[in-house]
N, C-alpha and C positions, 0 to 999 in steps of 0.2 A: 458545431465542431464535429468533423466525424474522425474515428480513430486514423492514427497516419499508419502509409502505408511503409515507409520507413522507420525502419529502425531508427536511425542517426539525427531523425526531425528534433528540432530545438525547437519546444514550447513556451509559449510564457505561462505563467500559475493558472491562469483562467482558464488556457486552454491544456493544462494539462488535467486539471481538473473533469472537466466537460469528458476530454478522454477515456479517464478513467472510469469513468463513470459510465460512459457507452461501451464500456468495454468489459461491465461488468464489475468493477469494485467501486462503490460510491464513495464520492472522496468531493469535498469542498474547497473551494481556494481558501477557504480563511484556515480549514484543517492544514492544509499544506504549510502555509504561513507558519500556524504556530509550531506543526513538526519543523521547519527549517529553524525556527529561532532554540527550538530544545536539542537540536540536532539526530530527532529519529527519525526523521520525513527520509523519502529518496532524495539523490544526490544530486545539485545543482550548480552551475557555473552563473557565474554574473558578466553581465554585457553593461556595461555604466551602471546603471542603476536598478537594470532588470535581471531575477533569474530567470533561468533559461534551463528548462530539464529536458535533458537526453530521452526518447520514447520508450528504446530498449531498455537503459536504468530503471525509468518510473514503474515498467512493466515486470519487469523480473522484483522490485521493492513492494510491487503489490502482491506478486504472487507468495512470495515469501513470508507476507504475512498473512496468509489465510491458511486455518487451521484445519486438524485433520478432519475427512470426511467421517458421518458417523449415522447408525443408524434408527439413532432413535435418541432424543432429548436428555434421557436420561444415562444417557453412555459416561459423559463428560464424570456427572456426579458419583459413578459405580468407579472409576477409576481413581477421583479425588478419596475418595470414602478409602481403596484397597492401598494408595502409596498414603495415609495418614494412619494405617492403621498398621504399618510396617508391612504388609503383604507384599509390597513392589520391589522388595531387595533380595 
């Protein structure tokens, strides 16, 4: 699968998966699966029995979930440590 060049391409799971994945966010069709059954996955349409996810959708719901850039491992825990400790208000 390589990524489409369309926005608007209707995927099915496996190949949206494959997608995403060459595109940089590693993602499995069985993760998709179970985002769609809890309903955090990206947004999909069903064709009879199959979903079918939008490019642009899936692409902007990946982007969205990748967290801020950082420089060093230990950033995450120095900013958890300052809002538990009341410093972040």
């Amino acid at each position: 699968m390589t990524i489409p060049d369309n926005p608007e391409a209707l995927l099915r799971r496996n190949q949206t998966a494959a997608a995403l994945s060459q595109a940089g966010y590693p993602t499995s069709e069985k993760t998709l699966a179970t985002q769609a059954s809890r309903g955090d996955g990206p947004p999909f349409h069903r064709y009879g029995r199959y979903p079918l996810y939008r490019w642009a959708d899936v692409l902007a719901w990946a982007e969205a979930r990748l967290k801020p850039a950082r420089s060093s491992t230990s950033a995450h825990q120095s900013l958890a440590e300052t809002v538990r400790s009341g410093g972040g208000q």
